[in-house]
C-alpha positions as CSV (number, residue, x, y, z in Angstrom):
1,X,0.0,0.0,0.0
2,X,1.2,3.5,-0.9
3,X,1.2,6.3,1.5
4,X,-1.4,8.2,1.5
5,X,0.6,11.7,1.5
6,X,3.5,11.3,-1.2
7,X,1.8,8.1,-3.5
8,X,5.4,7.3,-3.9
9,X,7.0,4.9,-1.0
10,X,5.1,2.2,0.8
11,X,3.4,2.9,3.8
12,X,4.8,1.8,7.0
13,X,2.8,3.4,9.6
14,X,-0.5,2.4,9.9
15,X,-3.0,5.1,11.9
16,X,-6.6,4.5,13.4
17,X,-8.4,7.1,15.2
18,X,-11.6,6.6,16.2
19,X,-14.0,9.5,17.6
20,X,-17.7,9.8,18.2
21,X,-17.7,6.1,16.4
22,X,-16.2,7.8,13.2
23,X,-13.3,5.6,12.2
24,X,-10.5,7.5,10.3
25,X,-7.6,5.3,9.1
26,X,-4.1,6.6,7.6
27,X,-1.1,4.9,5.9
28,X,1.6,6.9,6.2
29,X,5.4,6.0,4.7
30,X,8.6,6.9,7.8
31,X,8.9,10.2,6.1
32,X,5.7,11.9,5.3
33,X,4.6,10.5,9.3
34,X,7.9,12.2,10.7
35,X,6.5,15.4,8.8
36,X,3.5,15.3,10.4
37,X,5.0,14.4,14.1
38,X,4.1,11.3,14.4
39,X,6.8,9.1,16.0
40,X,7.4,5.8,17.9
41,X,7.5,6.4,21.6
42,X,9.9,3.5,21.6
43,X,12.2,5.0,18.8
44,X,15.3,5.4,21.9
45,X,14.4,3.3,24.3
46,X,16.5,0.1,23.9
47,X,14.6,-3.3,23.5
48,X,17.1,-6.0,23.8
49,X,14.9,-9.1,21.8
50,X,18.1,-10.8,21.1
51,X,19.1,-11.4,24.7
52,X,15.4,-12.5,25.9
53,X,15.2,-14.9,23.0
54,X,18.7,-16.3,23.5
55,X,18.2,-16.4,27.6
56,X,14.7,-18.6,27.3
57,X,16.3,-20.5,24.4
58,X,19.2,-21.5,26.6
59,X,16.9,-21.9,29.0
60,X,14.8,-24.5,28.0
61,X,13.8,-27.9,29.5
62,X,16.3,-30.7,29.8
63,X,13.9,-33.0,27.6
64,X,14.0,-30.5,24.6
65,X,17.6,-30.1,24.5
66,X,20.1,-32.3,22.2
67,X,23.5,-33.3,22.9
68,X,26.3,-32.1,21.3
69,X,26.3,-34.7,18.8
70,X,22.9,-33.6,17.8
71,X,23.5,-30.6,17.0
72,X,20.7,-28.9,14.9
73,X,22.2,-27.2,11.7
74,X,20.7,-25.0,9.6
75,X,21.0,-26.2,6.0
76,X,21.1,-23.3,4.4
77,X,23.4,-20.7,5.7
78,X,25.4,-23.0,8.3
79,X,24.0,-21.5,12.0
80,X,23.9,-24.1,14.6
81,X,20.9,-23.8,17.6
82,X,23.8,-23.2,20.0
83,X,25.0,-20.1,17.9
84,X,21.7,-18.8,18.1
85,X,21.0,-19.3,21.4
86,X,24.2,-16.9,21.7
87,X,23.4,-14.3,19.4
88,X,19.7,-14.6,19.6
89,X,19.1,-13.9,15.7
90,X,18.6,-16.4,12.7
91,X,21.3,-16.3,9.7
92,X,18.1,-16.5,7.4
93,X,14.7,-17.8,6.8
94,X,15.0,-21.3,6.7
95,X,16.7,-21.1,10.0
96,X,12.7,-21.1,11.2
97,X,12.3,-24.7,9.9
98,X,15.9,-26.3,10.7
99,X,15.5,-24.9,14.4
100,X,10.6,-25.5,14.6
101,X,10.8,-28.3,17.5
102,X,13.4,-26.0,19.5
103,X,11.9,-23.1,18.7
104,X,8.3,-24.2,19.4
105,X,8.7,-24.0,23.0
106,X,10.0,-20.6,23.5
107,X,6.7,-18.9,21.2
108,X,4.6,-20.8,23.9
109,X,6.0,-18.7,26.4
110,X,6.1,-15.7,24.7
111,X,2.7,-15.6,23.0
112,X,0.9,-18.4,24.9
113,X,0.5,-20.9,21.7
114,X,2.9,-21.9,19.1
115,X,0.7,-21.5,16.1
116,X,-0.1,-17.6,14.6
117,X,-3.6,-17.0,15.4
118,X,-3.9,-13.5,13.4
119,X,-4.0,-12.6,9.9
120,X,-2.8,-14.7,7.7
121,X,-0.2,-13.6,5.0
122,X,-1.8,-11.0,1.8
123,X,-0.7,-13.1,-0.9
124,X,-0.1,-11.6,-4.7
125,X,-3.3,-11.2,-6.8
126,X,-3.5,-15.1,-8.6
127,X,-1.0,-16.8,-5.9
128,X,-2.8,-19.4,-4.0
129,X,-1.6,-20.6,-0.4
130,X,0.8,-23.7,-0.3
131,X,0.4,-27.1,1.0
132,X,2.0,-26.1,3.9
133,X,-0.2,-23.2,5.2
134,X,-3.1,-25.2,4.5
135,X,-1.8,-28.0,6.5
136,X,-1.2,-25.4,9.8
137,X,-4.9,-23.9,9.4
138,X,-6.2,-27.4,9.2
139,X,-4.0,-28.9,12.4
140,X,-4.9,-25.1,14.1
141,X,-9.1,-25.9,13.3
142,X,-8.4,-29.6,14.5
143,X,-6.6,-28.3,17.7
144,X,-9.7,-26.1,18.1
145,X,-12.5,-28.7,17.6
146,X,-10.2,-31.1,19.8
147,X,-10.7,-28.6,23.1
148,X,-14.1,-28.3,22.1
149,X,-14.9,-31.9,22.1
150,X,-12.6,-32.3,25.6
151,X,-14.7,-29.4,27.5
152,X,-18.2,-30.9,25.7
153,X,-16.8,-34.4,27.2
154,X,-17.2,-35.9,23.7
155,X,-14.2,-38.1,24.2
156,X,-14.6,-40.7,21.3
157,X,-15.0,-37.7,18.7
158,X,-11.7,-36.2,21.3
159,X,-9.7,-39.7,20.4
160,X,-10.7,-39.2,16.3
161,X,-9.5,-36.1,16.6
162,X,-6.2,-36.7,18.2
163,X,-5.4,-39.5,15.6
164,X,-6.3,-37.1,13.0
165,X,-3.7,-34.4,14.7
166,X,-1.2,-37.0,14.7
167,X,-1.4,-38.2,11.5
168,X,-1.3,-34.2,10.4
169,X,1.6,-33.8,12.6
170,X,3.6,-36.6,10.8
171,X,3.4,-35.2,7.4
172,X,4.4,-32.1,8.6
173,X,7.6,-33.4,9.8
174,X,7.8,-35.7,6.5
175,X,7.3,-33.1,4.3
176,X,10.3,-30.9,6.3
């Protein structure tokens, strides 16, 4: 989306006021919102992700840690878990996939669940969603309809739906 001042950058800064039940949105690029005063009220105060990420990562449970032998690796640009767990930043985007079962852990205690639960990526007009994402919404709606059938004591429709999660879970890790 372009700004909404210059129709020249993209928009960064997304702004949604809402008074008197009138809602008035504005997509502003850095620039044209710095014009207008808008700033960041955390633009100088230091926020030091790298060394909470790499102190719950070398913090984790016993059970979810690998000798040194197994070392996790990413394929593609080299970084080992251990090196991460150091620097508390990924060499590149496959880093997400070599490092899921270590990392999977850690997002529970940030955010409470491992799976994203907000929107989903805008994809280019024509592209269609892989394999993949389809496989996470479908293992996040059988998650769903799992604690639904636990709370509704519906535990034979609980057991078909943990099989079903299971088998999900294994073609996951297959396709990986």
């Amino acid at each position: 989306m372009l700004c909404q001042d210059c129709k020249k950058r993209e928009a960064q800064i997304h702004l949604t006021q809402i008074v008197n039940n009138e809602k008035a949105s504005l997509s502003l690029c850095k620039e044209c919102a710095a014009a207008r005063g808008f700033h960041s009220p955390l633009d100088n105060v230091p926020f030091p992700l790298a060394d909470i990420l790499s102190g719950m990562a070398a913090n984790l449970p016993a059970a979810t840690k690998t000798s040194p032998e197994e070392t996790i690796t990413c394929s593609f640009c080299g970084l080992t878990f251990e090196d991460f767990t150091r620097q508390g930043r990924f060499g590149c985007g496959e880093c997400y996939n070599a490092f899921r079962n270590r990392l999977e852990p850690i997002m529970r205690k940030i955010h409470g669940a491992s799976l994203h639960r907000g929107r989903g990526p805008i994809l280019p007009e024509g592209a269609e969603e892989t394999e993949e994402t389809v496989s996470v919404r479908e293992e996040e709606r059988l998650e769903t309809e799992l604690k639904r059938a636990i709370e509704g004591e519906d535990f034979e429709r609980a057991a078909e739906l943990r099989d079903k999660l299971k088998t999900l879970r294994e073609s996951l890790q297959k396709t990986k």
